[in-house]
C-alpha beads as a LAMMPS data file, in Angstrom:
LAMMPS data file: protein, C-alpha beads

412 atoms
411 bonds

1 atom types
1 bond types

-500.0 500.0 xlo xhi
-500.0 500.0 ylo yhi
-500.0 500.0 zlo zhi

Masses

1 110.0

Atoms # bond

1 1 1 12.235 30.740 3.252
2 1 1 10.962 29.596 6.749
3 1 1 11.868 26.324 7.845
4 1 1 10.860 26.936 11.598
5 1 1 7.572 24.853 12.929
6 1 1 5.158 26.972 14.848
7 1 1 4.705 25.850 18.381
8 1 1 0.906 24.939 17.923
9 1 1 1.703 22.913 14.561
10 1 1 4.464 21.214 16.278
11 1 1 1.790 20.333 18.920
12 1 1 -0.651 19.170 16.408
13 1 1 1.930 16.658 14.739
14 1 1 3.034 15.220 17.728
15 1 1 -0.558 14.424 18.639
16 1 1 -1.208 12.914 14.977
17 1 1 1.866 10.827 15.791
18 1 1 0.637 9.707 19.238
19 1 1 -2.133 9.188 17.294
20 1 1 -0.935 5.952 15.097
21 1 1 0.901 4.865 18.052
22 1 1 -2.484 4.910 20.121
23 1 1 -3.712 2.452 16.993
24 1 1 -1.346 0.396 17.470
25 1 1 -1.907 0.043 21.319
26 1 1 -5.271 -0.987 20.812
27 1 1 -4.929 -3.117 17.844
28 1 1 -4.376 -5.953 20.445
29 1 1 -7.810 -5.776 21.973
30 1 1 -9.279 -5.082 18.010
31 1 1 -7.498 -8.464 17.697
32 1 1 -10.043 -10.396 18.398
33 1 1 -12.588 -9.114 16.135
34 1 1 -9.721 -9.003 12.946
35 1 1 -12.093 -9.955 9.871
36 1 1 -10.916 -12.507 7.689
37 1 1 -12.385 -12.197 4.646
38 1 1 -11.965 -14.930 2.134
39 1 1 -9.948 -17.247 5.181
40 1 1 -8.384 -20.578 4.083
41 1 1 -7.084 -23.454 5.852
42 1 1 -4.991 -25.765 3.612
43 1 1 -6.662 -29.413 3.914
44 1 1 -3.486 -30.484 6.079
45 1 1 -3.317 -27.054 8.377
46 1 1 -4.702 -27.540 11.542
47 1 1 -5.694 -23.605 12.899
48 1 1 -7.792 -21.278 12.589
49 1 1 -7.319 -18.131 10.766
50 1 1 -7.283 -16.133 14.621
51 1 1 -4.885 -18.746 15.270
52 1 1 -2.555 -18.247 12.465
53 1 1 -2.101 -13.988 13.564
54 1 1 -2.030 -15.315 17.399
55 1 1 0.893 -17.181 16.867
56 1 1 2.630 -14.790 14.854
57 1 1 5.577 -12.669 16.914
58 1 1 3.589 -10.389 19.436
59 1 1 5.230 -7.703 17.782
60 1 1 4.098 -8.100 14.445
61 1 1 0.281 -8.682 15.264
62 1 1 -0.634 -5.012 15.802
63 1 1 -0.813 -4.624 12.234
64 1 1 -3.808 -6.801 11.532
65 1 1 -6.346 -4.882 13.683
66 1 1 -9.248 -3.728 11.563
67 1 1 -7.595 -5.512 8.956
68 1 1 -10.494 -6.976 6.592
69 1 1 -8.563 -9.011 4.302
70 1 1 -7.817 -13.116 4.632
71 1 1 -5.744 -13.573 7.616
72 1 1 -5.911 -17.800 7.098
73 1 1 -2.767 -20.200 6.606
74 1 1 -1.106 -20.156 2.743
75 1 1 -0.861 -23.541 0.935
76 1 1 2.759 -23.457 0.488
77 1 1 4.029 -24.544 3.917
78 1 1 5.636 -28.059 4.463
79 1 1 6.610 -30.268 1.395
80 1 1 5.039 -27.829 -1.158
81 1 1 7.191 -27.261 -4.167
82 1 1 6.925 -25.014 -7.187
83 1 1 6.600 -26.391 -10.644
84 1 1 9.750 -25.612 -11.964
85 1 1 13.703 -25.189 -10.499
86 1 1 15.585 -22.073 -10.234
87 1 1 16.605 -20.085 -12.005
88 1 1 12.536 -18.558 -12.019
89 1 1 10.552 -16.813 -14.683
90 1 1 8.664 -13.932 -12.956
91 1 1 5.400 -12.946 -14.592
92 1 1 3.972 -9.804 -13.705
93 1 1 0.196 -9.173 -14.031
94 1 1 0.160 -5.161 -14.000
95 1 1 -3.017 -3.511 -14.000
96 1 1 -2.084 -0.059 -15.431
97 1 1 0.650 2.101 -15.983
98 1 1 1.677 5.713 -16.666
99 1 1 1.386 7.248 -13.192
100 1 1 4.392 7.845 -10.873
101 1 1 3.825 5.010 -8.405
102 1 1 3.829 2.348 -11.342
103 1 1 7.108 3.979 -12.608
104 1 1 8.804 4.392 -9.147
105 1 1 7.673 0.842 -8.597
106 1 1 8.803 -0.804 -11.924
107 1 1 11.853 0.942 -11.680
108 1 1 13.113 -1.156 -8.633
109 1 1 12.095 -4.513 -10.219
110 1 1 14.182 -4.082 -13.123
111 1 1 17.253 -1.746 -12.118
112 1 1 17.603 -3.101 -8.768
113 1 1 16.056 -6.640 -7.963
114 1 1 16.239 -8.203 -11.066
115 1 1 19.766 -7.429 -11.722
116 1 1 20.246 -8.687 -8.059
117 1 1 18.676 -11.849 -8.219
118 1 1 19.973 -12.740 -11.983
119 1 1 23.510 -12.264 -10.744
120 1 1 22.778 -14.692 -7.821
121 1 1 21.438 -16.949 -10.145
122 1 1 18.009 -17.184 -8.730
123 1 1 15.416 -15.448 -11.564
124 1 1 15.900 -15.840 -15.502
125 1 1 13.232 -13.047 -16.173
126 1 1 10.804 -11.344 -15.287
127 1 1 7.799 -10.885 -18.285
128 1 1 5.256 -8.538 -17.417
129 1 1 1.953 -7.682 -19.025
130 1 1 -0.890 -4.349 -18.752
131 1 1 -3.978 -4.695 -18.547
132 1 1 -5.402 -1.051 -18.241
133 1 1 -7.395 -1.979 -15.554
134 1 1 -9.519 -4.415 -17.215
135 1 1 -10.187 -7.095 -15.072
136 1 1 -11.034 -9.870 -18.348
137 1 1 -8.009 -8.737 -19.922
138 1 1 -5.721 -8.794 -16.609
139 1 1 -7.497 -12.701 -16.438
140 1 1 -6.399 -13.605 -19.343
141 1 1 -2.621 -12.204 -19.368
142 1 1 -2.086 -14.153 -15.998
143 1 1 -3.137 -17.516 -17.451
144 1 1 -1.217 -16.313 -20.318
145 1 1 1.518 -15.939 -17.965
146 1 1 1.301 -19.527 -16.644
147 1 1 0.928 -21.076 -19.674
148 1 1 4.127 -19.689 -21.258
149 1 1 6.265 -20.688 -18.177
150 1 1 5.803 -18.161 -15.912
151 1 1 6.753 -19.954 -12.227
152 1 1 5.102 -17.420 -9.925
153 1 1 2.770 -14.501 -10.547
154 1 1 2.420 -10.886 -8.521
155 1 1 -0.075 -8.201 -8.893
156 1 1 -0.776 -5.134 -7.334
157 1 1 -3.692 -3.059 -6.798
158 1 1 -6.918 -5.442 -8.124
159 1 1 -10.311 -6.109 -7.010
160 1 1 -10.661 -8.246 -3.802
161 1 1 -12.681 -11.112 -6.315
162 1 1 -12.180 -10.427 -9.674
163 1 1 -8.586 -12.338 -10.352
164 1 1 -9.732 -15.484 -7.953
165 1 1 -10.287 -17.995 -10.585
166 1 1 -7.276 -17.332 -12.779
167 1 1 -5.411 -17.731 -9.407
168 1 1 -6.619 -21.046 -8.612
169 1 1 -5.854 -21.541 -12.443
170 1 1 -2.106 -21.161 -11.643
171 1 1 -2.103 -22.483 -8.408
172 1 1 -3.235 -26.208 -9.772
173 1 1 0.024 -25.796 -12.392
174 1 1 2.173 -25.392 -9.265
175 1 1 2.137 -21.457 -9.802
176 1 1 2.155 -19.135 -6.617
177 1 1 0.586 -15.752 -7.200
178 1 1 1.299 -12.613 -4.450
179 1 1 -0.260 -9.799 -4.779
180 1 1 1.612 -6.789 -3.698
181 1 1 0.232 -3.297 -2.066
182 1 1 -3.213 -5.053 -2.460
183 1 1 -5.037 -8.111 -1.346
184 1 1 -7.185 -10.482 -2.798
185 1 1 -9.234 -12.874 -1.293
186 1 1 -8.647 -16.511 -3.467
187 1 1 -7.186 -18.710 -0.476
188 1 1 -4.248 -19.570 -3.216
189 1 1 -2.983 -16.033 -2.504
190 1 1 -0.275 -13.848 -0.634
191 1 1 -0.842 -10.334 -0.184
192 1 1 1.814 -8.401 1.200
193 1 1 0.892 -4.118 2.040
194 1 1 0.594 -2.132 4.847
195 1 1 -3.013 -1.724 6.780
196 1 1 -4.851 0.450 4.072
197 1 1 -8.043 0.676 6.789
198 1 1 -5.321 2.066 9.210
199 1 1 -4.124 4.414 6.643
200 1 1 -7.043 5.648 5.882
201 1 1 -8.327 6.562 9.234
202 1 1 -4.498 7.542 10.117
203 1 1 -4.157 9.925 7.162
204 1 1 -8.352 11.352 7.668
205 1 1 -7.771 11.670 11.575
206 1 1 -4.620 13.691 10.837
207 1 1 -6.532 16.296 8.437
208 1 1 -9.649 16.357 10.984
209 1 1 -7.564 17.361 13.545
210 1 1 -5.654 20.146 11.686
211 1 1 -9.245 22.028 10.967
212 1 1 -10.057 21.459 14.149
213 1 1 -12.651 19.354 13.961
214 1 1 -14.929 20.850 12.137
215 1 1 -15.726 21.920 8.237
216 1 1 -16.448 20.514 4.587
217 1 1 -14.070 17.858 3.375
218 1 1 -13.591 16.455 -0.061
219 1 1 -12.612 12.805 -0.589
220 1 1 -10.428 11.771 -2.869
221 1 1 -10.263 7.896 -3.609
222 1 1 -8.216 5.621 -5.374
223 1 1 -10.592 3.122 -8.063
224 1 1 -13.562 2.307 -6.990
225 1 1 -13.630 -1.208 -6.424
226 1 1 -9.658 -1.643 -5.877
227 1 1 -8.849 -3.561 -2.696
228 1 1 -6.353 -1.134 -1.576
229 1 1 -8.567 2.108 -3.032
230 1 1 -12.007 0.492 -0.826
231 1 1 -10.108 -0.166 2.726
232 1 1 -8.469 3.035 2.751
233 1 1 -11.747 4.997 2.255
234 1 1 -13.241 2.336 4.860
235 1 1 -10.716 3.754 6.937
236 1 1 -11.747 7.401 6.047
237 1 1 -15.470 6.883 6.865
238 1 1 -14.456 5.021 10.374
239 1 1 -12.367 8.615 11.679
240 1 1 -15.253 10.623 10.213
241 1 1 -17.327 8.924 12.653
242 1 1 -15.503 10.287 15.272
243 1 1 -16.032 13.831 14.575
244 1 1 -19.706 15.273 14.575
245 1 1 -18.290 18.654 13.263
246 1 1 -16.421 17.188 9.369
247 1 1 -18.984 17.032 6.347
248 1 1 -17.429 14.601 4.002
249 1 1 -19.263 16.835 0.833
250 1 1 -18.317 15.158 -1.922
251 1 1 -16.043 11.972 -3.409
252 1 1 -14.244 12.023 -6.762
253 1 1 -11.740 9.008 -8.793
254 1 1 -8.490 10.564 -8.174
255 1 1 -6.737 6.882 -9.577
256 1 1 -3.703 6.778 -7.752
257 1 1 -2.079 10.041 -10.664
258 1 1 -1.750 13.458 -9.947
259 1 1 -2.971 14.287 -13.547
260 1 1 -6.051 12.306 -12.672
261 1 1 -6.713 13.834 -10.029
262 1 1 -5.737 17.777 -10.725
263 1 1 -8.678 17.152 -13.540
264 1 1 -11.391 15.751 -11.286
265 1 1 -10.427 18.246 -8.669
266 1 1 -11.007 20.872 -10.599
267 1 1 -13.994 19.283 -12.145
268 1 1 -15.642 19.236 -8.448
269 1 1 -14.634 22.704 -7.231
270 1 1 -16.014 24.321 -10.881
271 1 1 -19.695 22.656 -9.883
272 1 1 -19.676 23.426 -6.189
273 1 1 -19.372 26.605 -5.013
274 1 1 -19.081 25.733 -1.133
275 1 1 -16.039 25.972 0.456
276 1 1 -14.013 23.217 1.645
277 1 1 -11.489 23.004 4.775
278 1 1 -9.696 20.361 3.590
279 1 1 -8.642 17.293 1.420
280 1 1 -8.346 13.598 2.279
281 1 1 -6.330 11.725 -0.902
282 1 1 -5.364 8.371 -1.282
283 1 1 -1.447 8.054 -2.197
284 1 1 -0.137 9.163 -5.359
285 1 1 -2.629 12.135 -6.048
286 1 1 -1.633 15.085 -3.056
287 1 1 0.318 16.861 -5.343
288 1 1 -2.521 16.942 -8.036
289 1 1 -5.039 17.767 -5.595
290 1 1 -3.061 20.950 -4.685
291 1 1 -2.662 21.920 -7.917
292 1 1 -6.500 21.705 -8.035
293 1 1 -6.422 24.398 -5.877
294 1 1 -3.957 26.525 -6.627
295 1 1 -5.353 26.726 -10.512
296 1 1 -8.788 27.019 -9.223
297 1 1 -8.377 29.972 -6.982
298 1 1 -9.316 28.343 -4.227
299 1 1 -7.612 28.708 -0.581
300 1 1 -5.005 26.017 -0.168
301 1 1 -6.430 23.701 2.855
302 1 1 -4.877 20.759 4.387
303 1 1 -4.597 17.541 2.355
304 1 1 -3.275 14.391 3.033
305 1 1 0.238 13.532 2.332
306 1 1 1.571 9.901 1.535
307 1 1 5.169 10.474 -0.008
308 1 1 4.622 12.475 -3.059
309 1 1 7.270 14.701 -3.789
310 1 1 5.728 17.883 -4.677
311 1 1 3.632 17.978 -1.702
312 1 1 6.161 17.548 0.816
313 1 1 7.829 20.463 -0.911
314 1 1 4.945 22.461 -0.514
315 1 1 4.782 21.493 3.356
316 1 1 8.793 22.457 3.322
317 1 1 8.264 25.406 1.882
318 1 1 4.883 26.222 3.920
319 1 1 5.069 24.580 7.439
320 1 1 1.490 24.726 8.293
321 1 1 0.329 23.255 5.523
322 1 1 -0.108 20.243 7.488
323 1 1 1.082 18.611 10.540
324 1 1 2.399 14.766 9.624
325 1 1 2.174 12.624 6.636
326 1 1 2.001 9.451 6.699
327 1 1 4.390 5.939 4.116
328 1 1 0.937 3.774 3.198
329 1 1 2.216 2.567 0.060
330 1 1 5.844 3.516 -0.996
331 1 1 6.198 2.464 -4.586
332 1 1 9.770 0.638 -4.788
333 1 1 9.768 -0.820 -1.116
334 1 1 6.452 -2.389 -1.850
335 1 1 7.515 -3.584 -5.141
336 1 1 10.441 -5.187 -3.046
337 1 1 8.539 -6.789 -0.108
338 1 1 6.224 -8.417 -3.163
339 1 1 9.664 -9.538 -4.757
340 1 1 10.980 -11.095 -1.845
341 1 1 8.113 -12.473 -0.602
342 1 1 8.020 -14.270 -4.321
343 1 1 11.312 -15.447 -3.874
344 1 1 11.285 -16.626 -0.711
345 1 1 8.199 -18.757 -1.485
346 1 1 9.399 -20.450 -4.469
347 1 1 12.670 -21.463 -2.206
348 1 1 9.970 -23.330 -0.023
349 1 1 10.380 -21.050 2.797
350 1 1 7.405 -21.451 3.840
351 1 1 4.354 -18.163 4.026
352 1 1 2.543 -18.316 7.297
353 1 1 -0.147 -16.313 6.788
354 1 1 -1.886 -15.275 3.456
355 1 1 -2.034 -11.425 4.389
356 1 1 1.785 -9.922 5.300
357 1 1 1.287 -6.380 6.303
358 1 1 2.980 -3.764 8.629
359 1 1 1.389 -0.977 9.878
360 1 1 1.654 2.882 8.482
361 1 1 4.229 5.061 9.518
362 1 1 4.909 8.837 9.886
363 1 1 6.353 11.058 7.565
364 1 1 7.772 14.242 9.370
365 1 1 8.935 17.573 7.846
366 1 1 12.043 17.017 8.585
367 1 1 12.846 13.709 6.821
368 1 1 10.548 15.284 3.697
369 1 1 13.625 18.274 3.791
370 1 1 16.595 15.834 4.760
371 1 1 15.374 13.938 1.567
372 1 1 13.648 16.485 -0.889
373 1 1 16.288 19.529 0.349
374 1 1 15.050 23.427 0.331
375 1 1 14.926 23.974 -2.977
376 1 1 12.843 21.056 -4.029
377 1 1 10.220 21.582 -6.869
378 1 1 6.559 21.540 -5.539
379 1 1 5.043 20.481 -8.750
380 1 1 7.561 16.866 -8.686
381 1 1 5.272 13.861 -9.277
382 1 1 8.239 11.823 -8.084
383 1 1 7.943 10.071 -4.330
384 1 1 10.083 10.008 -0.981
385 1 1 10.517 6.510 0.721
386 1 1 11.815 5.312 3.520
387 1 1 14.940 3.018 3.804
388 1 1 14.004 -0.614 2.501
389 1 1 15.285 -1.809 6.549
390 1 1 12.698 1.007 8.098
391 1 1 9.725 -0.475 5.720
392 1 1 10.671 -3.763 6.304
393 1 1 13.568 -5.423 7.670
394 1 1 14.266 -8.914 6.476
395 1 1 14.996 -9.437 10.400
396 1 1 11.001 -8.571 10.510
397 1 1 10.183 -10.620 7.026
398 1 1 11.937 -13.571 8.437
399 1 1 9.210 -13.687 11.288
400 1 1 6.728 -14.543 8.422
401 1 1 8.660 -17.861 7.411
402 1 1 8.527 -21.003 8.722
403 1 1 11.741 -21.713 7.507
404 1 1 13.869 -18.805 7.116
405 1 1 16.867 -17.440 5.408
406 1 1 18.496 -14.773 2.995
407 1 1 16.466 -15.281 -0.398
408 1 1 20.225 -14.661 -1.778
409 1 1 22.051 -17.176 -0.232
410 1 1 19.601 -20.236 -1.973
411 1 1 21.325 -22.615 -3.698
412 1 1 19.658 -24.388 -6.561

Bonds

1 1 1 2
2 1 2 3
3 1 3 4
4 1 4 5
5 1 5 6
6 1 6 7
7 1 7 8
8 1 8 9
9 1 9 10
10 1 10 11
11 1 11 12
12 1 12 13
13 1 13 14
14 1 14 15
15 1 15 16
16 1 16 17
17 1 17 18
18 1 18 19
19 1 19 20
20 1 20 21
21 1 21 22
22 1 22 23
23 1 23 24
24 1 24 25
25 1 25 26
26 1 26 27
27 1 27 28
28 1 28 29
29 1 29 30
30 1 30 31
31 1 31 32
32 1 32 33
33 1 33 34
34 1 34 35
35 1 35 36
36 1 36 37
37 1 37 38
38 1 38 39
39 1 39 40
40 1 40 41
41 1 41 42
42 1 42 43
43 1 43 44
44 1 44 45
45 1 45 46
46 1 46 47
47 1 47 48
48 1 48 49
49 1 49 50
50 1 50 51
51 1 51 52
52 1 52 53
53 1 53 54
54 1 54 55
55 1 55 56
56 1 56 57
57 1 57 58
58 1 58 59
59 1 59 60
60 1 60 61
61 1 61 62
62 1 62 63
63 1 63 64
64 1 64 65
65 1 65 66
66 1 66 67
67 1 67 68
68 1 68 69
69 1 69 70
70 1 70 71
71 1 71 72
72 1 72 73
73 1 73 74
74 1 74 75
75 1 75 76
76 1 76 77
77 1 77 78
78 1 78 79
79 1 79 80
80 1 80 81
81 1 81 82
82 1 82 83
83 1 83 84
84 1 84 85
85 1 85 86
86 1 86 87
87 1 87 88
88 1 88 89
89 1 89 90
90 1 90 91
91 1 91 92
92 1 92 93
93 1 93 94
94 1 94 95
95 1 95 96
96 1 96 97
97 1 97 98
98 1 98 99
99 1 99 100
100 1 100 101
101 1 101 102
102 1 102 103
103 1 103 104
104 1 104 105
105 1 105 106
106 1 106 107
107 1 107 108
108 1 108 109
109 1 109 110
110 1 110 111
111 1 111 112
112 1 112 113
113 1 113 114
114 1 114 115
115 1 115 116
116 1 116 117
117 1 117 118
118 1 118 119
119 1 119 120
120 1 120 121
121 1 121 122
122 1 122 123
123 1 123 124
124 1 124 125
125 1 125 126
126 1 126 127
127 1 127 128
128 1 128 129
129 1 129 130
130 1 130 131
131 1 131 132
132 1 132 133
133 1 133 134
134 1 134 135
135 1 135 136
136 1 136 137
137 1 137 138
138 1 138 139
139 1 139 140
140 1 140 141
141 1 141 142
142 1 142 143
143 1 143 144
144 1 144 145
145 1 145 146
146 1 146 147
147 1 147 148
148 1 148 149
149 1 149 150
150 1 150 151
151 1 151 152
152 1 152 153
153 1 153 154
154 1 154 155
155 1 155 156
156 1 156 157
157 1 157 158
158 1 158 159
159 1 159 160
160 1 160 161
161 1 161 162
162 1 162 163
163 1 163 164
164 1 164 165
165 1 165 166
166 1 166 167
167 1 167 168
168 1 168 169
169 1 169 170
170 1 170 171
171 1 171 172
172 1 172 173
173 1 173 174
174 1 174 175
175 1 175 176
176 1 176 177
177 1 177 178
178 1 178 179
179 1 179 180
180 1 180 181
181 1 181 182
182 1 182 183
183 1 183 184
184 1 184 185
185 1 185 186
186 1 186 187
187 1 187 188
188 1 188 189
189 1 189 190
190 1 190 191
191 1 191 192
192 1 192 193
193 1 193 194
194 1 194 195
195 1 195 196
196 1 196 197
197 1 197 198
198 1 198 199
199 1 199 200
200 1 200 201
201 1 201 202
202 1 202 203
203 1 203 204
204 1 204 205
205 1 205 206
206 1 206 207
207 1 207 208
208 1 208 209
209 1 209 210
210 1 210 211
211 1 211 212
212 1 212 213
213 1 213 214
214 1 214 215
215 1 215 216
216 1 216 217
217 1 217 218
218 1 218 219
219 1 219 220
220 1 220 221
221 1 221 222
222 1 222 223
223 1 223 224
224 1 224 225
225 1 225 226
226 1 226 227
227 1 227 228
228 1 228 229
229 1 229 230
230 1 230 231
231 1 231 232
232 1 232 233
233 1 233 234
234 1 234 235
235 1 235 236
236 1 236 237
237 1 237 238
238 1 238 239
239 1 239 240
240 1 240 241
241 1 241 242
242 1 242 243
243 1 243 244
244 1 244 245
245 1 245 246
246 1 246 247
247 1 247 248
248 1 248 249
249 1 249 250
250 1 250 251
251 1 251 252
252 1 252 253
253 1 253 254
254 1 254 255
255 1 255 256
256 1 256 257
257 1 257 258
258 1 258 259
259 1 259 260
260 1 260 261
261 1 261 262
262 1 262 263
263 1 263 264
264 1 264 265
265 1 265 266
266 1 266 267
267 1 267 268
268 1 268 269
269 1 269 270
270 1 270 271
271 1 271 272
272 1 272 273
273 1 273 274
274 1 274 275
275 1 275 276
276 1 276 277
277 1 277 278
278 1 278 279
279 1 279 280
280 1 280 281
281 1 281 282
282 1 282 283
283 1 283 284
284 1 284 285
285 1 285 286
286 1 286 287
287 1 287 288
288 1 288 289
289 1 289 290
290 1 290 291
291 1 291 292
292 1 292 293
293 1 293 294
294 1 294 295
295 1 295 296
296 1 296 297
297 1 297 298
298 1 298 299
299 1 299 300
300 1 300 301
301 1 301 302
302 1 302 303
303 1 303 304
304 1 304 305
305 1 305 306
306 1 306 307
307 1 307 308
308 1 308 309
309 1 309 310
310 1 310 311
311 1 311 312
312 1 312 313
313 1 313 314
314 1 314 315
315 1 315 316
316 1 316 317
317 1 317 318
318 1 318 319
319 1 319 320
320 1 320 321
321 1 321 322
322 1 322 323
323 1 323 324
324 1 324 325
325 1 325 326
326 1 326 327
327 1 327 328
328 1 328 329
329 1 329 330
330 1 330 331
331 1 331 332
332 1 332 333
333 1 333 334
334 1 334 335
335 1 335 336
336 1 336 337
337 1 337 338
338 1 338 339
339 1 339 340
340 1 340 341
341 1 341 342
342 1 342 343
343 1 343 344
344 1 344 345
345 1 345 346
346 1 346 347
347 1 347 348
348 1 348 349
349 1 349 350
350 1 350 351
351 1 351 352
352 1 352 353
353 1 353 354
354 1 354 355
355 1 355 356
356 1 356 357
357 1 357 358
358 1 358 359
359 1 359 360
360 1 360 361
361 1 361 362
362 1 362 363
363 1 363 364
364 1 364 365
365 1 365 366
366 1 366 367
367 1 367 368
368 1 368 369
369 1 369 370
370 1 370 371
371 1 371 372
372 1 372 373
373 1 373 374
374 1 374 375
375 1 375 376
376 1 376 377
377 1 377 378
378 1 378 379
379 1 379 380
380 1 380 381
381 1 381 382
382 1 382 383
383 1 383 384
384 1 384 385
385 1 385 386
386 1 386 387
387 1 387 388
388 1 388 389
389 1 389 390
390 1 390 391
391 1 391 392
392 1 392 393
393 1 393 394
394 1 394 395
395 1 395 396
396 1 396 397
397 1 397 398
398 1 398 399
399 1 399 400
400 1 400 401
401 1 401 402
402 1 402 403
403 1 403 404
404 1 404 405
405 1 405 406
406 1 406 407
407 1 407 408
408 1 408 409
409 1 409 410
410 1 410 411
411 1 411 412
């Protein structure tokens, strides 16, 4: 097995890395044209949503260029407290389940952060509901939620609109709700997630410049409608601008699963007979989307990576597959920042800013072998992450705090 990078596809990474660093140069002149969405300024706040990411660390600003979600002030700064005193009930509004990312993502709520936080004495429970995407039936579960006790509420993954008024419904009981890897716009809201319009254009730009600029390319999206699913393809269309040559021929529901996506794939390639240089793919359906092609006969072509497992053992195992991948949303690390964003609220630390995001973040070959190993299995649906510290820090999370402090170390 060859493990050796060619000297042109070592080239072509490093410039894809450049490449996110170059975002991130300019983000600070994009600064000024952040959209804000659904911005809110609590009745006692006195800026401005620009004013609330300009006085953020310099360091941490970056991330909101090209944002598009509310960058405003939260409502639970200064003497707000929550309705109830620790220990907290956690109620958790999921939207669907059965695809790796929900497991991976579940799995570090109850195996790692509950148990954490019940030992410090800080969360009773944490009751969590499934809506199967249904946005009447995810309403009614959170209110559902609040009525039975719940003290705060996270989500993941919704439409920007759809949960607003069962937000504000929790919010007048003294309820917080933060919506992890996803944004919402209700100004009663915290969203915590990386920059899904970066990601998208990161992860597109990568795969445009593999093919060289030029060719058919299929895109693969999320769910129509999501918050997450929209930006990202937002961020797809904006790199496609760039390149005259790429023919974005087609768009199918991959849904975040591999099984999903393997099925609409395959669905695609049986109706059109053109051939395609490569894949874009939101997170959670790469390996799928391979498997598309390897069942369908087709060539394998570059697709986008975002920490699935069996991918990055196909790039192992075939080192010009592609030339970087890129952490958008890593299941259990996302799950965490949510957590502790949760926590840190209801111990009246004090959110600055409704929308808490980092940027994306480069996935090489050689961390996907350090952590997958040469003998990994390319058909995995399970997902590589980087260290909770490299995600982020709680040195970084504390710069989002107007009063902070270990969410373990509260006393009741």
């Amino acid at each position: 097995m060859n493990h050796t990078q060619t000297a042109s596809s070592s080239r072509r990474r490093s410039r894809s890395i450049i490449m996110v660093a170059a975002i991130a140069t300019a983000a600070a002149i994009a600064l000024a044209g952040c959209s804000s969405g659904g911005d809110f300024q609590d009745p006692g706040a006195t800026n401005s949503s620009d004013d609330v990411v300009s006085q953020l660390a310099s360091d941490l600003q970056p991330a909101y260029a090209n944002l598009g979600q509310p960058v405003g002030a939260t409502p639970y700064t200064g003497d707000w407290k929550p309705r109830g005193d620790a220990p907290w009930t956690i109620g958790y509004a999921s939207p669907y389940d059965g695809n790796s990312w929900q497991a991976a993502a579940k799995a570090r709520l109850f195996d790692d952060l509950l148990k954490t936080y019940q030992d410090a004495g800080l969360i009773k429970d944490v009751i969590i509901t499934e809506s199967g995407f249904d946005d009447s039936v995810q309403n009614q579960q959170i209110r559902q939620l609040v009525d039975q006790g719940a003290d705060l509420i996270i989500a993941c993954c919704s439409n920007t609109t759809s949960l607003n008024q069962s937000i504000e419904y929790a919010y007048k009981q003294g309820v917080p709700f933060v919506s992890y890897s996803g944004y919402v716009t209700s100004p009663y809201a915290i969203n915590t997630s990386a920059n899904y319009h970066q990601a998208g254009f990161a992860s597109a730009d990568a795969i445009f410049m593999k093919i060289g600029g030029e060719g058919t390319v299929l895109d693969v999206i999320g769910v129509a409608g999501a918050a997450s699913s929209d930006s990202f393809d937002a961020g797809v269309a904006a790199a496609a601008a760039n390149y005259p040559g790429i023919k974005l021929v087609g768009q199918v529901e991959g849904a975040w699963a591999d099984t999903v996506t393997k099925t609409e794939v395959q669905k695609f390639l049986a109706t059109n007979s053109e051939p395609i240089a490569g894949m874009i793919v939101q997170p959670g359906s790469a390996t799928g989307a391979l498997q598309a092609l390897q069942e369908s006969g087709r060539p394998i072509v570059p697709i986008s990576i975002a920490g699935e497992a069996g991918a990055l053992c196909y790039w192992i195992q075939n080192p010009d597959f592609v030339d970087v991948a890129f952490n958008v949303w890593p299941p259990g690390n996302e799950m965490q920042l949510g957590f502790e964003v949760a926590v840190r609220t209801l111990e009246g630390q004090g959110p600055k800013i409704q929308s808490i995001v980092r940027e994306v973040s480069p996935i090489t070959s050689e961390f996907a072998l350090d952590k997958l190993g040469a003998d990994c299995d390319v058909n995995s649906n399970a997902w590589i992450e980087p260290s909770v510290d490299d995600w982020f820090s709680t040195a970084t999370l504390d710069k989002f705090f107007e009063d902070p402090s270990d969410p373990l170390a509260f006393k009741p």
